[in-house]
Backbone as ProteinMPNN parsed JSONL, in Angstrom:
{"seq_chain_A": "XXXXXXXXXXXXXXXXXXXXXXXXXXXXXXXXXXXXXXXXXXXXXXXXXXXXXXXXXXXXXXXXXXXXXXXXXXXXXXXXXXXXXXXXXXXXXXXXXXXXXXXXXXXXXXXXXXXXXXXXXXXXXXXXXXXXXX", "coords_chain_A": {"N_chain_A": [[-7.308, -101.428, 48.746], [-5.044, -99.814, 46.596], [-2.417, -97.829, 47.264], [-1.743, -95.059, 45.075], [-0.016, -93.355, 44.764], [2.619, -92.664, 44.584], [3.591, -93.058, 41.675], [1.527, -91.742, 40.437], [3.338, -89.3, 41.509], [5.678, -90.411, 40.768], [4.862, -89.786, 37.459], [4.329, -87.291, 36.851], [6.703, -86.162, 37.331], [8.337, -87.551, 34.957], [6.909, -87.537, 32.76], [6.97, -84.813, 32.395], [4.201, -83.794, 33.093], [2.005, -82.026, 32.17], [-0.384, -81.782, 31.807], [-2.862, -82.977, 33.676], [-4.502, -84.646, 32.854], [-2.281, -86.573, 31.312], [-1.076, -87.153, 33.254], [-3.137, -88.511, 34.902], [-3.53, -90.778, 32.351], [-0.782, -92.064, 32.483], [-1.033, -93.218, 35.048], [-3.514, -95.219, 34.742], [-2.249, -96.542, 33.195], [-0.193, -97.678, 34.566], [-1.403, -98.658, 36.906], [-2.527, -100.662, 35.086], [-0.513, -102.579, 34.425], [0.08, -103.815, 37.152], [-2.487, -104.662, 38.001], [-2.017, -106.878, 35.896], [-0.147, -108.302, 36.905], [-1.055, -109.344, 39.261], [-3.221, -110.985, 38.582], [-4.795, -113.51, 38.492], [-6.377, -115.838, 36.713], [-5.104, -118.116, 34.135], [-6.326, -116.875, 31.225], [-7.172, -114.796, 31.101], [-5.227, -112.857, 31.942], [-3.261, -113.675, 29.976], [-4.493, -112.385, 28.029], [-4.301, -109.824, 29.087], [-1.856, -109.399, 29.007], [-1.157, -109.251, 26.395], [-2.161, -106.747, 24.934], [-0.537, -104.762, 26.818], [1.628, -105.597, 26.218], [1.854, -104.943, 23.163], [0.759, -102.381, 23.25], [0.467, -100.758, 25.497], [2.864, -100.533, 26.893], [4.919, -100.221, 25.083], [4.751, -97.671, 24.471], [5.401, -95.967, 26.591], [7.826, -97.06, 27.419], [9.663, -96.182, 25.582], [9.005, -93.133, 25.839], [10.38, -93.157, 28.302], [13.006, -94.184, 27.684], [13.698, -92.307, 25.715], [13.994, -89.986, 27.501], [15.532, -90.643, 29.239], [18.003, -90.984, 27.792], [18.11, -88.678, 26.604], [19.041, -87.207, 28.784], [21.483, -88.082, 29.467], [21.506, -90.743, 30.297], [20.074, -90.821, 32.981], [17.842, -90.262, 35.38], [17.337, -88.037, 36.464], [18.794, -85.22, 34.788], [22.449, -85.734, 34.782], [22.94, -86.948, 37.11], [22.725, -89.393, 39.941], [20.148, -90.603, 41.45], [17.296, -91.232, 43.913], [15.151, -92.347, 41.807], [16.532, -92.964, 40.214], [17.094, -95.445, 40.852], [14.83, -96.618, 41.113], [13.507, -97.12, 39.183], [15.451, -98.795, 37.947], [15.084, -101.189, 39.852], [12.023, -101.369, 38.898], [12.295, -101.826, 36.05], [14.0, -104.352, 36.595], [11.702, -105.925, 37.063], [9.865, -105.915, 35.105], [11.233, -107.243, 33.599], [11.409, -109.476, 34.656], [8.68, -110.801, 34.396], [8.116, -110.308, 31.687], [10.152, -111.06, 30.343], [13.698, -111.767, 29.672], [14.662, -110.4, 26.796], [12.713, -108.006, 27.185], [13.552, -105.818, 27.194], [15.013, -104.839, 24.948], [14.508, -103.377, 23.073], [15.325, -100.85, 24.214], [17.499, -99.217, 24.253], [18.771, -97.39, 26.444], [17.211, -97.316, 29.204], [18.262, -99.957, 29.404], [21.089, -99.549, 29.643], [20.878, -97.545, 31.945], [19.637, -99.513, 33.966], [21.562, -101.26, 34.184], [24.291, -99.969, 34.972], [23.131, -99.243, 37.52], [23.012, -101.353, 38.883], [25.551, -101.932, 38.964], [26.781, -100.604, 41.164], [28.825, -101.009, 43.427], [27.67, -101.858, 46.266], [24.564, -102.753, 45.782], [25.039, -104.968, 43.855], [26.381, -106.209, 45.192], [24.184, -107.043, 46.875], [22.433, -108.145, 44.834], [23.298, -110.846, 44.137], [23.152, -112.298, 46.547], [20.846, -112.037, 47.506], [17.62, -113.373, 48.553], [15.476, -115.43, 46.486], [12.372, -114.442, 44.956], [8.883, -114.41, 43.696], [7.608, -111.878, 43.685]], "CA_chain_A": [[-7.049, -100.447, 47.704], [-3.445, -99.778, 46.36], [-1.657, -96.353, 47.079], [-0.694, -95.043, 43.15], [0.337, -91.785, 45.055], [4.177, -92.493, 44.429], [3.227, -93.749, 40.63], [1.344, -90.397, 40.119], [4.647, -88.68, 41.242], [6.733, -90.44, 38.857], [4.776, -90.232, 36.214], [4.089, -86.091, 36.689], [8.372, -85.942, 37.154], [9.001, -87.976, 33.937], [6.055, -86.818, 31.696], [6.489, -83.227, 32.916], [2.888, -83.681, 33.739], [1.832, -81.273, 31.384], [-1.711, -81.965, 32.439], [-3.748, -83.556, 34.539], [-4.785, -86.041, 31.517], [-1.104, -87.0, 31.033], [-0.343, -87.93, 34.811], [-3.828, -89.442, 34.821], [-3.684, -92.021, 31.798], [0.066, -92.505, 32.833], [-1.593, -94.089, 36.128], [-3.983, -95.711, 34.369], [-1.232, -97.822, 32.255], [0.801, -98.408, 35.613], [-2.527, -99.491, 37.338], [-2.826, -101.847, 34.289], [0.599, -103.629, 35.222], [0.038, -104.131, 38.663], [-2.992, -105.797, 37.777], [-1.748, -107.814, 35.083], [0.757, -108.931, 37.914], [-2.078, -110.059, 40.168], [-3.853, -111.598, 37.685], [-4.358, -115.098, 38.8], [-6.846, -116.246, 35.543], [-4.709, -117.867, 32.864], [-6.75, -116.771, 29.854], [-7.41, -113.236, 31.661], [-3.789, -112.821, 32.15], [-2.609, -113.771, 28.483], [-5.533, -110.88, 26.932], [-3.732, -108.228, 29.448], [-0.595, -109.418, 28.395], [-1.132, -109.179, 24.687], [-3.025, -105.479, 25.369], [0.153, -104.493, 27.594], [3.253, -105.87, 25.377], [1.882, -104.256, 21.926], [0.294, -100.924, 23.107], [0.806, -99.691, 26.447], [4.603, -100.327, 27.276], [5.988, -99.58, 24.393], [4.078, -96.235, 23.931], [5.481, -95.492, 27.575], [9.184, -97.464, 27.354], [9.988, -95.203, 24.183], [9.292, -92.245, 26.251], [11.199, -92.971, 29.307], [13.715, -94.353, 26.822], [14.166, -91.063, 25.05], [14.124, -89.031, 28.584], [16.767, -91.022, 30.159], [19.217, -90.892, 26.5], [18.306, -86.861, 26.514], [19.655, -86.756, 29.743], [22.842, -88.803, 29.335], [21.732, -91.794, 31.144], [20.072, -90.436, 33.918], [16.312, -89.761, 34.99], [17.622, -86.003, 36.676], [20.31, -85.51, 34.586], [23.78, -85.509, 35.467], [23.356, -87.205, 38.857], [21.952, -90.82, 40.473], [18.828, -90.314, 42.318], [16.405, -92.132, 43.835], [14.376, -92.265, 41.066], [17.131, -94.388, 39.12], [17.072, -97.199, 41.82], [13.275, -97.321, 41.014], [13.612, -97.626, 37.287], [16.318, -99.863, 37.795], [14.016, -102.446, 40.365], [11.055, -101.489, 37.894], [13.122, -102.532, 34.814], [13.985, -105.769, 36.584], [10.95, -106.513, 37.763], [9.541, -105.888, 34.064], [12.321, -108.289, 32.697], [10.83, -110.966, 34.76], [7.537, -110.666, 33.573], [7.733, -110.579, 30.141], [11.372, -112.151, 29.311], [14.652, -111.47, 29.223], [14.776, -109.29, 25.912], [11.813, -107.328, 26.434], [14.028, -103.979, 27.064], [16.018, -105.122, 23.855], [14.509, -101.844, 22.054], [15.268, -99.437, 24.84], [18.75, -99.029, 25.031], [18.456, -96.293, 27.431], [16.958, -98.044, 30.284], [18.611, -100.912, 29.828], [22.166, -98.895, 30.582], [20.175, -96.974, 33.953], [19.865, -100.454, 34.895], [23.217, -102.099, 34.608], [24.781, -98.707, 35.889], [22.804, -99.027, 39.146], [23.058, -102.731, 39.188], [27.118, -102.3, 38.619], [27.005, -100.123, 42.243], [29.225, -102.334, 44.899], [26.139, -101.995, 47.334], [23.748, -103.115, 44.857], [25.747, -105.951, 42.891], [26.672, -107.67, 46.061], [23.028, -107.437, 46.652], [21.597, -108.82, 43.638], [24.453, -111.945, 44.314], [23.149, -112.812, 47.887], [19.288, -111.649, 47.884], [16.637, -114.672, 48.215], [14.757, -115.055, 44.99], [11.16, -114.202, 45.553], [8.273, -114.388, 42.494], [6.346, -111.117, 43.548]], "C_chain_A": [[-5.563, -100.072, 47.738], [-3.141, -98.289, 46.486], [-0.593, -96.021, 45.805], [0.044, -93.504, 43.537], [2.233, -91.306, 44.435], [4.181, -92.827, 43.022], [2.982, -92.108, 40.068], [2.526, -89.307, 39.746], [5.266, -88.24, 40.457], [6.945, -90.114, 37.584], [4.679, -88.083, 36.011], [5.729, -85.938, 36.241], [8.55, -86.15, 35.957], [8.399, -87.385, 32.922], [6.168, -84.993, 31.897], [5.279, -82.927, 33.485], [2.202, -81.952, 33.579], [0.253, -80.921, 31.767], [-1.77, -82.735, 33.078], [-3.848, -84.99, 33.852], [-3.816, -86.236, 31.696], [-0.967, -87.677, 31.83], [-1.536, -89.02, 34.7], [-3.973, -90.898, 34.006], [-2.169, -92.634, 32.303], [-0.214, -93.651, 34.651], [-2.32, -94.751, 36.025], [-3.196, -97.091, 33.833], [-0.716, -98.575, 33.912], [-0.026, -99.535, 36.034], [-2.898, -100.838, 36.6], [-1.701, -103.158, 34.613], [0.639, -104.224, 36.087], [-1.216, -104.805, 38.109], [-3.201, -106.713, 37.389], [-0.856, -108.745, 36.441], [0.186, -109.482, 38.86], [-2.975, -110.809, 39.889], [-3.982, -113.137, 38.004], [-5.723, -115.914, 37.401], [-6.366, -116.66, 34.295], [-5.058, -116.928, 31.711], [-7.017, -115.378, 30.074], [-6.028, -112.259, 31.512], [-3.235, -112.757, 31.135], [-3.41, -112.424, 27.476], [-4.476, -109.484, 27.511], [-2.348, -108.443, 28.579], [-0.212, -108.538, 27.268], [-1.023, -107.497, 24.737], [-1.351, -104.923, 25.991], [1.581, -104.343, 26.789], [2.9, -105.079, 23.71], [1.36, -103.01, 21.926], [0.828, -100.496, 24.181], [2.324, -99.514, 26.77], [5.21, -100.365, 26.215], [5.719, -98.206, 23.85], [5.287, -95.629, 25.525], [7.154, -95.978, 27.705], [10.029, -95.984, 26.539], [10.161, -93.962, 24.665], [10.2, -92.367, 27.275], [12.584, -93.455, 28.785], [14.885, -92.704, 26.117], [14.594, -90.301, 26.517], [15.567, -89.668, 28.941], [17.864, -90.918, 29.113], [19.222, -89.016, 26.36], [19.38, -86.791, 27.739], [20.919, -87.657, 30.308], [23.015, -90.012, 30.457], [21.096, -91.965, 32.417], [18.113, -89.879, 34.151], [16.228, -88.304, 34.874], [18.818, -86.053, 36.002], [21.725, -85.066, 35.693], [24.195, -86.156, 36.928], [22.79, -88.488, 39.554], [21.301, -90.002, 41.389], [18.508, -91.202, 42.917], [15.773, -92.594, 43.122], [14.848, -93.241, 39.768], [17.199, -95.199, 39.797], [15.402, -97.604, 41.539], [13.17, -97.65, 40.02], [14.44, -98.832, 37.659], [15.676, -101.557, 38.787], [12.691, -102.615, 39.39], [11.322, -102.429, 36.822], [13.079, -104.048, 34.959], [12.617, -106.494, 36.806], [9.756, -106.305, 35.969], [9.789, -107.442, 33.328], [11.945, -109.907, 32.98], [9.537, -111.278, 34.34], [7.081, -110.788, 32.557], [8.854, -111.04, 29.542], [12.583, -111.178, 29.305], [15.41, -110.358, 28.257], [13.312, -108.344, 26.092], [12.403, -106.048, 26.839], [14.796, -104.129, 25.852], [15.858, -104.017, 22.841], [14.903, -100.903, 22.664], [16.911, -99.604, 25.558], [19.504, -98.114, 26.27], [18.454, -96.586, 29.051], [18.241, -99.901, 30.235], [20.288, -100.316, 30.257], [21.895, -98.604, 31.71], [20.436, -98.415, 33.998], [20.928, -101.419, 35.219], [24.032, -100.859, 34.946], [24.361, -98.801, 37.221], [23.132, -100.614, 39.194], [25.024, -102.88, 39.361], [27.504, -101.256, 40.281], [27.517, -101.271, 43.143], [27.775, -102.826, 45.26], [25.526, -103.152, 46.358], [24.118, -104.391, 44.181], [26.001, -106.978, 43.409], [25.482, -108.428, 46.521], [22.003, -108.352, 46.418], [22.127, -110.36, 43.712], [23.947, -112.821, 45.517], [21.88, -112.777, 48.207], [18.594, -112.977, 47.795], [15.574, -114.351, 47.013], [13.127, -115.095, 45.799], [10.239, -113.861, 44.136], [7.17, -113.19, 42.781], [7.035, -109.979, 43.087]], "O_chain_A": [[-4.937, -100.03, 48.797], [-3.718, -97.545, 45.694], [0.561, -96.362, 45.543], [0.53, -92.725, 42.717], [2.786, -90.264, 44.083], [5.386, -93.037, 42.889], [3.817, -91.407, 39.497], [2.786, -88.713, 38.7], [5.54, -87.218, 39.828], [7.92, -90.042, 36.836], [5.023, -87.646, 34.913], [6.053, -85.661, 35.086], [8.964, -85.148, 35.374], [9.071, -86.724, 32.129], [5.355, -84.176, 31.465], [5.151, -81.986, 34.268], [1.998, -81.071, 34.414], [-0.125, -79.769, 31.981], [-0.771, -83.429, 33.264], [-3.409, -86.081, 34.214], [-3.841, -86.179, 32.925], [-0.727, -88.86, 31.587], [-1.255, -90.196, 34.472], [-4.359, -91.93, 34.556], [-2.259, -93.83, 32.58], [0.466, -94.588, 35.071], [-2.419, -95.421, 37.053], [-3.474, -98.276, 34.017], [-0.884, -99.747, 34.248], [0.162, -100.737, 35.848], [-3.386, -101.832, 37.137], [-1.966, -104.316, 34.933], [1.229, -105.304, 36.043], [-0.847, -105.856, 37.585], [-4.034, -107.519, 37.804], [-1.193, -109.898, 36.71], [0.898, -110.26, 39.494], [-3.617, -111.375, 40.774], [-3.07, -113.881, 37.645], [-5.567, -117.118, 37.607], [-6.771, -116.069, 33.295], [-4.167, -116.225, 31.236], [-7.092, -114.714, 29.039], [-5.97, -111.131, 31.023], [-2.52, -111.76, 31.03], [-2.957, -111.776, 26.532], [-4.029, -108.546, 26.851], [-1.942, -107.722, 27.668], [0.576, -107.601, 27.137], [0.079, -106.967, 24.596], [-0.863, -104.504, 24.941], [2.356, -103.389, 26.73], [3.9, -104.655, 23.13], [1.363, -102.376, 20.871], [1.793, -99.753, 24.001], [2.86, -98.411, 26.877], [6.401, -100.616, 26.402], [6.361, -97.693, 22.933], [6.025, -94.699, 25.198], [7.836, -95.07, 28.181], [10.755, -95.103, 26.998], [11.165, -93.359, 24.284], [11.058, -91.49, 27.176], [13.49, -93.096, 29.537], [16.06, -92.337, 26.105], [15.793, -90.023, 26.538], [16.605, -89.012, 28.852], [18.933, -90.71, 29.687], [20.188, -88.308, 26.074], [20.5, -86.316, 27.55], [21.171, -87.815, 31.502], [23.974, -90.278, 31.182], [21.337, -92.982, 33.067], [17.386, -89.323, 33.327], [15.667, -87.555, 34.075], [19.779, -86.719, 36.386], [21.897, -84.455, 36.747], [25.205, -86.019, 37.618], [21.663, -88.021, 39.718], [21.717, -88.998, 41.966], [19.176, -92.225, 42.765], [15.473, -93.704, 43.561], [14.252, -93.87, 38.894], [17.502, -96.193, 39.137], [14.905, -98.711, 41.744], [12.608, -98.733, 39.858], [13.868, -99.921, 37.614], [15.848, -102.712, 38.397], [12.288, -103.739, 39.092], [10.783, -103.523, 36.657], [12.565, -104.86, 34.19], [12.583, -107.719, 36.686], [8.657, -106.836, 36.133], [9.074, -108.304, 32.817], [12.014, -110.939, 32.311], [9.488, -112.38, 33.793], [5.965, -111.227, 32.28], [8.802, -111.43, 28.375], [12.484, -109.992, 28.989], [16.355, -109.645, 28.595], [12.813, -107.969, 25.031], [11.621, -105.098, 26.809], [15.471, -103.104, 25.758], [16.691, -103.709, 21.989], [14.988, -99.863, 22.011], [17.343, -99.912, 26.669], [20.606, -98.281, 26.794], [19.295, -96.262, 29.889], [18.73, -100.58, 31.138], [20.684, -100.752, 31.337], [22.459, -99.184, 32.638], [21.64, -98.653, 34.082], [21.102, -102.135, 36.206], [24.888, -101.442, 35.611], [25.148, -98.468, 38.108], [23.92, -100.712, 40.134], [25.589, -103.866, 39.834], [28.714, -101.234, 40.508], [26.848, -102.233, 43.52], [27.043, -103.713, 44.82], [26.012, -104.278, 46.25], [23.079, -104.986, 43.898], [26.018, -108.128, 42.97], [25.373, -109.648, 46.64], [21.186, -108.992, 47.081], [21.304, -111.182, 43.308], [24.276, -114.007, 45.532], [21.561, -113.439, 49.195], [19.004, -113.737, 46.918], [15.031, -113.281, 46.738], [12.832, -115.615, 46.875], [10.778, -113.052, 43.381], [6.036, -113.298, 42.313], [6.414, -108.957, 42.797]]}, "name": "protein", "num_of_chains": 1, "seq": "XXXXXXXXXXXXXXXXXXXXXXXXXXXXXXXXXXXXXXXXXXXXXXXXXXXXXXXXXXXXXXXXXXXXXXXXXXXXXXXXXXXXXXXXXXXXXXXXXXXXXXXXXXXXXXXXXXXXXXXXXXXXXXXXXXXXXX"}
C-alpha cells in the first residue's frame, strides 16, 4: 500500500483544502496517476490515459497554473520552497509521460520548472544524473 500522506499535504496547501471533499478527490486524481504509471496492460493503460489527459489534469494543471501565476511564479509566494522542487520533479516527471508539450497550456508551471531547473545545483544535476524510466 502506497503512503498518499505527502500528496494529501500538497493538495490541502495548494487547494486551500477548503474541505475535506477537495483534499479527498484531489488524492483521488493523484492516486489515478500513480496508477496509470504502474499500469503494465497496454489497452488498460491507453483508457487511463485518455480519462487522465482530457479530464483530470487539465481540471487540476489550470488550477495549479493559476496559483503559481497569482503568486508571481511561486507555489508560497515570493520565495523557493520545497514545494517548488516537487512541482518542478512532478512537472518533469509528467513531461515524460505524456510528451514533451503536454505543459504547453500552463505557462505558469512550465516557468517554476525552468526556474528551479536553471539553479547551479540542480542544472549540473539534470547534466550528469543516470536516466532511469520510473
Amino acid at each position: 500500500m502506497r503512503d498518499y500522506s505527502f500528496f494529501h499535504n500538497l493538495f490541502s496547501l495548494l487547494l486551500g483544502g477548503k474541505t475535506q471533499m477537495n483534499v479527498t478527490v484531489g488524492f483521488i486524481y493523484v492516486s489515478d496517476i500513480c496508477d496509470y504509471r504502474m499500469e503494465e496492460n497496454p489497452e488498460k493503460k491507453e483508457a487511463r490515459k485518455n480519462q487522465l489527459l482530457n479530464e483530470t489534469i487539465p481540471f487540476y494543471l489550470t488550477k495549479f497554473d493559476q496559483i503559481i501565476g497569482k503568486n508571481k511564479g511561486y507555489i508560497i509566494p515570493s520565495t523557493t520552497t520545497w514545494a517548488d522542487f516537487v512541482f518542478a520533479a512532478a512537472l518533469e516527471n509528467f513531461e515524460y509521460m505524456f510528451g514533451a508539450s503536454a505543459l504547453d497550456k500552463y505557462p505558469a508551471l512550465q516557468a517554476l520548472k525552468k526556474r528551479i531547473h536553471r539553479i547551479p545545483a540542480i542544472s549540473d544535476w539534470l547534466i550528469r544524473r543516470p536516466f532511469t524510466n520510473s
